[in-house]
mmCIF file of the C-alpha atoms, coordinates in Angstrom:
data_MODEL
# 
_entry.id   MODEL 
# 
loop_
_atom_site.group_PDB 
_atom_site.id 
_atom_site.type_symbol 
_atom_site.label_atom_id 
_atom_site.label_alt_id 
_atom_site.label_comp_id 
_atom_site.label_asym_id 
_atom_site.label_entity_id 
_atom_site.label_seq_id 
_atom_site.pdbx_PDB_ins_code 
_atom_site.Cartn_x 
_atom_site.Cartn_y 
_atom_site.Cartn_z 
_atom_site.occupancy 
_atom_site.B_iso_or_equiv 
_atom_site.pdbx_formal_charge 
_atom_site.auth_seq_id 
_atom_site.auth_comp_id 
_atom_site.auth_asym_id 
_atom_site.auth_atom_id 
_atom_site.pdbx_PDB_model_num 
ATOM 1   C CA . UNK A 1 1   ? -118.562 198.166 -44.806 1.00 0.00 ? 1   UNK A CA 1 
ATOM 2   C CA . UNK A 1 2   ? -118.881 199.524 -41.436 1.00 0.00 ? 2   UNK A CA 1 
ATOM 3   C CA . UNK A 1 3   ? -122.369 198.737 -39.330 1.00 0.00 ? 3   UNK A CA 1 
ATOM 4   C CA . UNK A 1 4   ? -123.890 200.044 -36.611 1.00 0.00 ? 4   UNK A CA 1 
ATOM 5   C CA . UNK A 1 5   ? -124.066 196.529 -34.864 1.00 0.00 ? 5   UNK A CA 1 
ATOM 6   C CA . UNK A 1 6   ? -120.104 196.129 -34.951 1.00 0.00 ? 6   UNK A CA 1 
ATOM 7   C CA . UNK A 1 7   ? -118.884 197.175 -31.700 1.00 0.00 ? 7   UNK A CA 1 
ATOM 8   C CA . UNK A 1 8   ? -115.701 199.657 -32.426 1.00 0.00 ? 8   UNK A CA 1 
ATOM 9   C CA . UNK A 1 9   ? -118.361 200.699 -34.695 1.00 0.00 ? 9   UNK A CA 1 
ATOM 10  C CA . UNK A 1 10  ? -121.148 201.433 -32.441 1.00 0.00 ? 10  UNK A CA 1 
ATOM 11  C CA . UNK A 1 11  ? -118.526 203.153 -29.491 1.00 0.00 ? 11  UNK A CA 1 
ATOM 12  C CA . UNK A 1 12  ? -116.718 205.307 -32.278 1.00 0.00 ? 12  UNK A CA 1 
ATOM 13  C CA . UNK A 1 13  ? -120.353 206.732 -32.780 1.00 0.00 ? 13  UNK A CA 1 
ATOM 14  C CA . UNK A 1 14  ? -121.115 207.650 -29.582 1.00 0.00 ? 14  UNK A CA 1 
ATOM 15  C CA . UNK A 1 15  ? -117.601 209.085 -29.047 1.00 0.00 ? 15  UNK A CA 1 
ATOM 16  C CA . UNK A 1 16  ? -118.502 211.305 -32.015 1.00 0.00 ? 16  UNK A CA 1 
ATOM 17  C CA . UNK A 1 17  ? -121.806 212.494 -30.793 1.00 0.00 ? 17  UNK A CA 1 
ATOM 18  C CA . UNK A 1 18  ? -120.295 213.445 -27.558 1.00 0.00 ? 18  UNK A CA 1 
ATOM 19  C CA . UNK A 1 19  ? -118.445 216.160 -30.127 1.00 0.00 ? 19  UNK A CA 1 
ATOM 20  C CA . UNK A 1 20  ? -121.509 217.667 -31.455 1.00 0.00 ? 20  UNK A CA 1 
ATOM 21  C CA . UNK A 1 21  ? -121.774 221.197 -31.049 1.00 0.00 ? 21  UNK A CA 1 
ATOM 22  C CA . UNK A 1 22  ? -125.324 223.141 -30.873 1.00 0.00 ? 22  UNK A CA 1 
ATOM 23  C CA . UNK A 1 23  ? -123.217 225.844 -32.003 1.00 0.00 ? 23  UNK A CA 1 
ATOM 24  C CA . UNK A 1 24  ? -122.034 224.505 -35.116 1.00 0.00 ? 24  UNK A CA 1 
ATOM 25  C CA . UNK A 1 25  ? -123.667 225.609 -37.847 1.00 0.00 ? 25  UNK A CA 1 
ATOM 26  C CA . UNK A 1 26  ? -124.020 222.366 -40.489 1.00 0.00 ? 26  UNK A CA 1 
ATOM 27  C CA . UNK A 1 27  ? -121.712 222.132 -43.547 1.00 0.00 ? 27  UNK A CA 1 
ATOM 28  C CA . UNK A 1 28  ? -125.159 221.579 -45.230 1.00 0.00 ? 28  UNK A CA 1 
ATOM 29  C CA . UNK A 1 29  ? -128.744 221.500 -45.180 1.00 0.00 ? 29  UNK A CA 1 
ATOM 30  C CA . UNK A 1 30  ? -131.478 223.352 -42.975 1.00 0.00 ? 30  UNK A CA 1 
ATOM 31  C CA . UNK A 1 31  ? -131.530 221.251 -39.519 1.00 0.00 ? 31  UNK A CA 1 
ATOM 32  C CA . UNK A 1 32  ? -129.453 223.040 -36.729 1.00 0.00 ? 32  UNK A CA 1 
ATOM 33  C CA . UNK A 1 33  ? -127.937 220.669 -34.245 1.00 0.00 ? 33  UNK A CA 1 
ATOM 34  C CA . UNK A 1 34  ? -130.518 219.933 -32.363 1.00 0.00 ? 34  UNK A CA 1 
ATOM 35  C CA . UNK A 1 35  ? -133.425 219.246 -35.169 1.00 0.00 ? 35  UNK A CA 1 
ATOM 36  C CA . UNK A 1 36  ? -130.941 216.618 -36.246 1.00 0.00 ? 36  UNK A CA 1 
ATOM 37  C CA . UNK A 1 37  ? -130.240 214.861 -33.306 1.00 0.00 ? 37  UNK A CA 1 
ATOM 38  C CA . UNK A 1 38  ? -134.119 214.321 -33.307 1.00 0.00 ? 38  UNK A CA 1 
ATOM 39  C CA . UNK A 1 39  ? -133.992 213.658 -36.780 1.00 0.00 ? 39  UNK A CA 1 
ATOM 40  C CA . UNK A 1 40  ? -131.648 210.849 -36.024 1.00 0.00 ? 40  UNK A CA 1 
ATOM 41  C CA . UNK A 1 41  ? -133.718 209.008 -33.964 1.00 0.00 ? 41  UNK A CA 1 
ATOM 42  C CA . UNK A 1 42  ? -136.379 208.362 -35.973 1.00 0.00 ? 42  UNK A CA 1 
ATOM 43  C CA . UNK A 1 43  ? -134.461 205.433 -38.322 1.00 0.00 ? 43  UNK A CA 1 
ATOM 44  C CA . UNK A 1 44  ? -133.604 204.457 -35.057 1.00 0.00 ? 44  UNK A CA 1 
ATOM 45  C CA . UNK A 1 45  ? -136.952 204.059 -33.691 1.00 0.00 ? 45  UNK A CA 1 
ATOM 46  C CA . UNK A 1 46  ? -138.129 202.709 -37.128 1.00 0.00 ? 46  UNK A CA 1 
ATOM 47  C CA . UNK A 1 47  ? -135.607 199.914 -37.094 1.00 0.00 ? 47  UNK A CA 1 
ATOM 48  C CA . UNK A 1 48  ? -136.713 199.109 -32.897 1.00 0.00 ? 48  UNK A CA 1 
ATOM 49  C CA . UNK A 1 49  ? -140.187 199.172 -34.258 1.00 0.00 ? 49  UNK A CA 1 
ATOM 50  C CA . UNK A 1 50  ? -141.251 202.618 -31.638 1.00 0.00 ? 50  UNK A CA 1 
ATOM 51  C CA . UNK A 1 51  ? -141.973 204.475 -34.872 1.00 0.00 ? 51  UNK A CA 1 
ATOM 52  C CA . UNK A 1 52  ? -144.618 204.238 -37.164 1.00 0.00 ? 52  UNK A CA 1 
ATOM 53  C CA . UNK A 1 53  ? -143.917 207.157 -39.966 1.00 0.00 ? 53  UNK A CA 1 
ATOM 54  C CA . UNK A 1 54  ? -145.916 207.783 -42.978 1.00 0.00 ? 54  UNK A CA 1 
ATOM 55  C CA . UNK A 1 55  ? -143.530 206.848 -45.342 1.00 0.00 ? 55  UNK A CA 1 
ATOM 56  C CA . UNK A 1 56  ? -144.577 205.861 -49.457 1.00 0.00 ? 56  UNK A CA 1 
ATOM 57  C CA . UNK A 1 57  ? -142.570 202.826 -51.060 1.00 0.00 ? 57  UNK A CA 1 
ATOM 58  C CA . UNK A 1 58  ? -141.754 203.059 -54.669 1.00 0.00 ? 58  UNK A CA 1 
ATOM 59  C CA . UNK A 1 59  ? -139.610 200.996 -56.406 1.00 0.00 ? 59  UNK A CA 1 
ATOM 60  C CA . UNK A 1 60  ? -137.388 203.342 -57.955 1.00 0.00 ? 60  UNK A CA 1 
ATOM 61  C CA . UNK A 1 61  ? -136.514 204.472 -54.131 1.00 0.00 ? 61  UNK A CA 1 
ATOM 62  C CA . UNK A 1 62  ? -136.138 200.672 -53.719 1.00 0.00 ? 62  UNK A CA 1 
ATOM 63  C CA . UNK A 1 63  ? -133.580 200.491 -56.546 1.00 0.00 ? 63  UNK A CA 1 
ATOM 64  C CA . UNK A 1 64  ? -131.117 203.146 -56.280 1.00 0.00 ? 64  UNK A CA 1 
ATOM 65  C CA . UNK A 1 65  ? -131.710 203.066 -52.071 1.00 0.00 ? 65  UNK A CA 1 
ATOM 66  C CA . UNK A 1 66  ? -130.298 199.519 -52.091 1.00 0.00 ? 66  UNK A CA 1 
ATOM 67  C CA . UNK A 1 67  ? -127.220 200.290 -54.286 1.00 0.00 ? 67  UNK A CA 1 
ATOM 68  C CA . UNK A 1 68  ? -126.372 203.148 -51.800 1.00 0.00 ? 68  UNK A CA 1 
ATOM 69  C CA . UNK A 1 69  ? -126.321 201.276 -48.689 1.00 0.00 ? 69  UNK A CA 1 
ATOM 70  C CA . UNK A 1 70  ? -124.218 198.584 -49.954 1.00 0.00 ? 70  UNK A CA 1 
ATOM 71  C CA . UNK A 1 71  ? -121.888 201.106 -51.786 1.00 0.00 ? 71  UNK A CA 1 
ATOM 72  C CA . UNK A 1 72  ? -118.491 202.092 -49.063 1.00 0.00 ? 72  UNK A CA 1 
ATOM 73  C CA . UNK A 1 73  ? -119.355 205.748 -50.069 1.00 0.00 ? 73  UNK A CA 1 
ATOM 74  C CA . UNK A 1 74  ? -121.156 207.852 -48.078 1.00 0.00 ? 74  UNK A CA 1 
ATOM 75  C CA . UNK A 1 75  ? -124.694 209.633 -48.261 1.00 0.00 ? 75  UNK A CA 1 
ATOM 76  C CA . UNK A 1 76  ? -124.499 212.195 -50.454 1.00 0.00 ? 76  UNK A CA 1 
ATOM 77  C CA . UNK A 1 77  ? -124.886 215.576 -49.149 1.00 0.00 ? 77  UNK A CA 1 
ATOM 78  C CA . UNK A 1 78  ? -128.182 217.012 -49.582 1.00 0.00 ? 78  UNK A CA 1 
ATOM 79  C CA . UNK A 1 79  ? -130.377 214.179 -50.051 1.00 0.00 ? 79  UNK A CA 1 
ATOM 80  C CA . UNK A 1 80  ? -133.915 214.906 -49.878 1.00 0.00 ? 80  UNK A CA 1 
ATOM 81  C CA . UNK A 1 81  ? -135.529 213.923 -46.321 1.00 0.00 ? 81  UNK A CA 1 
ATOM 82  C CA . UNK A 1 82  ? -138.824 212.514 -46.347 1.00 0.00 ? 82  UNK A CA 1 
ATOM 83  C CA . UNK A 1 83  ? -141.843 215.437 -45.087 1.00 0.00 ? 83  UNK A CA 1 
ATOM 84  C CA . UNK A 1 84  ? -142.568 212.972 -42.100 1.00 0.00 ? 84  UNK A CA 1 
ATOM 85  C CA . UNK A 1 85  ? -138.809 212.082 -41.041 1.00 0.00 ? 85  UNK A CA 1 
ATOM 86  C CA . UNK A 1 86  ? -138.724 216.861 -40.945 1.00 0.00 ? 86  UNK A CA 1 
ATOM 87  C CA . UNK A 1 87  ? -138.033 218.144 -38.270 1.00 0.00 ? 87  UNK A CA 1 
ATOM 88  C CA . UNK A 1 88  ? -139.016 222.331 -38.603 1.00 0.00 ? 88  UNK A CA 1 
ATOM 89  C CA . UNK A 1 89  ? -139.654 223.246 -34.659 1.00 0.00 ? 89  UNK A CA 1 
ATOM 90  C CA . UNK A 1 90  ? -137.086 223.969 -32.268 1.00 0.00 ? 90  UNK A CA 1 
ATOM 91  C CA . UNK A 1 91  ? -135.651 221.601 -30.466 1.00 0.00 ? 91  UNK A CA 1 
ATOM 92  C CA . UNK A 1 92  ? -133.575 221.347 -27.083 1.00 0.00 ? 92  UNK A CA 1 
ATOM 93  C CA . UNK A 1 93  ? -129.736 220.972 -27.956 1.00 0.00 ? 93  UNK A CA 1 
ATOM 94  C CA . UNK A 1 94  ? -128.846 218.694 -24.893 1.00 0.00 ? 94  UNK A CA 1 
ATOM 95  C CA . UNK A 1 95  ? -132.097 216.825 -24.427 1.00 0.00 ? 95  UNK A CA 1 
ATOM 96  C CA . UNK A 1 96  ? -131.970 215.035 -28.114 1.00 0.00 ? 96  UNK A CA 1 
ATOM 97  C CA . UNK A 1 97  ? -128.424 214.903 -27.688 1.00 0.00 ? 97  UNK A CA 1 
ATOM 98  C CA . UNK A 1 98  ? -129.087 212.188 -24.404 1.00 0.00 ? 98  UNK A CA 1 
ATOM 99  C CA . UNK A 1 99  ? -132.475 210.811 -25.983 1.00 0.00 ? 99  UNK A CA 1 
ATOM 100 C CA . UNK A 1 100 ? -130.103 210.037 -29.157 1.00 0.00 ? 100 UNK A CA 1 
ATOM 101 C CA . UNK A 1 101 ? -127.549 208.738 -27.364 1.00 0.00 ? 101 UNK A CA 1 
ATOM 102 C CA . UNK A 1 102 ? -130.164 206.845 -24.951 1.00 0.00 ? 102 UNK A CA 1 
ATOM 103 C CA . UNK A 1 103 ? -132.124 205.615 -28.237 1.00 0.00 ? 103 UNK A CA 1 
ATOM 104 C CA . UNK A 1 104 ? -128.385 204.335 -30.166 1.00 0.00 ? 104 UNK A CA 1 
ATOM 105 C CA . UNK A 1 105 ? -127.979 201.971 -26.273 1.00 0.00 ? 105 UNK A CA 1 
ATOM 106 C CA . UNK A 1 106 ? -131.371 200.765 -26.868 1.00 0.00 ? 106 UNK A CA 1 
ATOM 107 C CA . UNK A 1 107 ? -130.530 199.422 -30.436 1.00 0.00 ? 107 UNK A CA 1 
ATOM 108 C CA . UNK A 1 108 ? -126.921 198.153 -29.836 1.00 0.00 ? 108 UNK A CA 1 
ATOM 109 C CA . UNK A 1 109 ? -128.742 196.028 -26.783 1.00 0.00 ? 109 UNK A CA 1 
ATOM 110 C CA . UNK A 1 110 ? -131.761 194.636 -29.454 1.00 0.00 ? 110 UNK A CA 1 
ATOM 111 C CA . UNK A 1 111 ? -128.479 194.155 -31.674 1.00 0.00 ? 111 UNK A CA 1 
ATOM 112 C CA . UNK A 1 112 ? -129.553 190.004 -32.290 1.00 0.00 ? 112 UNK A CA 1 
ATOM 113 C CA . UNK A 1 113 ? -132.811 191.009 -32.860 1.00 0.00 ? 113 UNK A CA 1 
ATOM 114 C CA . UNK A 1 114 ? -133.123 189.343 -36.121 1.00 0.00 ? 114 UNK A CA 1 
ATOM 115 C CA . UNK A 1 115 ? -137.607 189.664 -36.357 1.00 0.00 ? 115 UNK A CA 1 
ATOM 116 C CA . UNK A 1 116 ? -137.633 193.620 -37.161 1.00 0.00 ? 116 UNK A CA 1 
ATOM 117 C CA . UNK A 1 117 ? -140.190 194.779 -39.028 1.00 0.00 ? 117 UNK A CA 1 
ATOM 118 C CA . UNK A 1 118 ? -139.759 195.197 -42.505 1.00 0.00 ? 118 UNK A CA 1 
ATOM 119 C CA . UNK A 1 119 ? -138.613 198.976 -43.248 1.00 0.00 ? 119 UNK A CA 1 
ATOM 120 C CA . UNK A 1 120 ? -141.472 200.921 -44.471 1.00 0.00 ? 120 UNK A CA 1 
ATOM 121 C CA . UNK A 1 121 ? -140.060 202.317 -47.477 1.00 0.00 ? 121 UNK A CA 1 
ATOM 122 C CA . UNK A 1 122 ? -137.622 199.683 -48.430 1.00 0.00 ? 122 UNK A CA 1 
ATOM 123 C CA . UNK A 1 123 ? -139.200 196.399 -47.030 1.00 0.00 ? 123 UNK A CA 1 
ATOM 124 C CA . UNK A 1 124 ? -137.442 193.610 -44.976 1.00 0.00 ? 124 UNK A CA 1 
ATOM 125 C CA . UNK A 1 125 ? -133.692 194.007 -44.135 1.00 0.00 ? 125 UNK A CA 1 
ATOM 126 C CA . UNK A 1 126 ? -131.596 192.079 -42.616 1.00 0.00 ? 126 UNK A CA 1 
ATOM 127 C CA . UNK A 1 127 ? -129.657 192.041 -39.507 1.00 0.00 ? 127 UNK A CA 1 
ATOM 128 C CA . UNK A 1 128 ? -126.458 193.182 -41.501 1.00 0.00 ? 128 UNK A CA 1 
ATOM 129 C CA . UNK A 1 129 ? -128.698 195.821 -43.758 1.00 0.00 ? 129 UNK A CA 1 
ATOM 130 C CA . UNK A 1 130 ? -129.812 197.142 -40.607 1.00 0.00 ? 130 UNK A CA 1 
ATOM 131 C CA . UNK A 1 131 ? -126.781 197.892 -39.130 1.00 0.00 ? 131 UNK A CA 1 
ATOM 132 C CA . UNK A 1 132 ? -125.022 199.127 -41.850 1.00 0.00 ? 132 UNK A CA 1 
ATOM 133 C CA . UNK A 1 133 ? -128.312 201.490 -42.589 1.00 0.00 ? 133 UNK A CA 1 
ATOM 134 C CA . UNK A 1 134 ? -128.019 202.973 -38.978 1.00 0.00 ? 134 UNK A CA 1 
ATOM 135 C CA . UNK A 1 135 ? -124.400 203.570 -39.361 1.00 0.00 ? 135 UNK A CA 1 
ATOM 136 C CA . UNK A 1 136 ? -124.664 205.353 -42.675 1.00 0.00 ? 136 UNK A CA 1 
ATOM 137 C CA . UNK A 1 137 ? -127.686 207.856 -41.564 1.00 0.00 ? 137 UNK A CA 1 
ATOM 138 C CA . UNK A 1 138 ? -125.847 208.496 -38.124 1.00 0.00 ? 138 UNK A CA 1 
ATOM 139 C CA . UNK A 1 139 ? -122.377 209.462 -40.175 1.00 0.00 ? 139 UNK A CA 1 
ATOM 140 C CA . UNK A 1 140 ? -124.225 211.226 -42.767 1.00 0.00 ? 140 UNK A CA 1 
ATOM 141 C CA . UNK A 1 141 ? -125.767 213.608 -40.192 1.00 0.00 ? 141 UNK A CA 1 
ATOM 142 C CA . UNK A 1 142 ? -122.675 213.503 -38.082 1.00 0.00 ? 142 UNK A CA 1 
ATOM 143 C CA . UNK A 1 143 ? -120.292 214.447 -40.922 1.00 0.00 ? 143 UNK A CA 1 
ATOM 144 C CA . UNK A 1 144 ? -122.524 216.976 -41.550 1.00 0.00 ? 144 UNK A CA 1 
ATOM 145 C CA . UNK A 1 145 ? -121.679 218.868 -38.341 1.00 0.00 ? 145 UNK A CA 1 
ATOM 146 C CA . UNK A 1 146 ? -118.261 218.108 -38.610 1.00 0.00 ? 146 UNK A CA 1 
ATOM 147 C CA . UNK A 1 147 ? -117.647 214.885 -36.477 1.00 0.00 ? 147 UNK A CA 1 
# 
């Protein structure tokens, strides 16, 4: 299972958001480009602790959340995004594309930060859960515009 935290990991990820077009319409869902480059940030900020969302635990989310992440397929398409983790205004293209980019640096530098907070849906992770969280959100949204 790839993570976030592995290095060939982490650099093939910011290779791929160097590829993201603001052109490109996505293969699916509402976001354009640059609502989900901002959209992106916020696990990232979450996981760093710079975040505090208004997210509602259940365990049900708990359940079938957990089997995803540790499951080699990806996201599925579509999946429902939490009302606080929207993002509905318009958003510069190339500005969220550095602040991203600026935000993934921050987190591969706290990489041996091992006292996160716990998630606020899904409630303490691990280092490894972490990482492997971050890399499946960032793919999901990536593979949605085609990178």
């Amino acid at each position: 299972m790839e993570s976030f935290f592995e290095e060939p990991t982490y650099r093939k990820l910011r290779e791929r958001l160097q590829h993201i077009d603001a052109s490109k319409s996505p293969e699916w869902g509402k976001m354009d480009a640059a609502q989900m480059l901002k959209h992106c940030q916020f696990p990232i900020q979450i996981a760093m602790g710079k975040e505090k969302v208004d997210l509602k635990s259940n365990w049900l989310a708990k359940v079938f959340f957990k089997k995803s992440l540790y499951s080699p397929k990806p996201f599925r398409k579509n999946l429902p995004t939490a009302p606080s983790l929207k993002v509905a205004d318009l958003k510069d293209f190339e500005s969220e594309k550095e602040k991203l980019d600026q935000w993934m640096q921050e987190l591969w530098y706290d990489r041996h930060n091992d006292n996160r907070r716990p998630h606020p849906v899904f409630g303490t992770f691990t280092k490894e859960q972490w990482g492997i969280l971050q890399w499946k959100h960032l793919d999901h949204h990536f593979r949605q515009f085609g990178v």
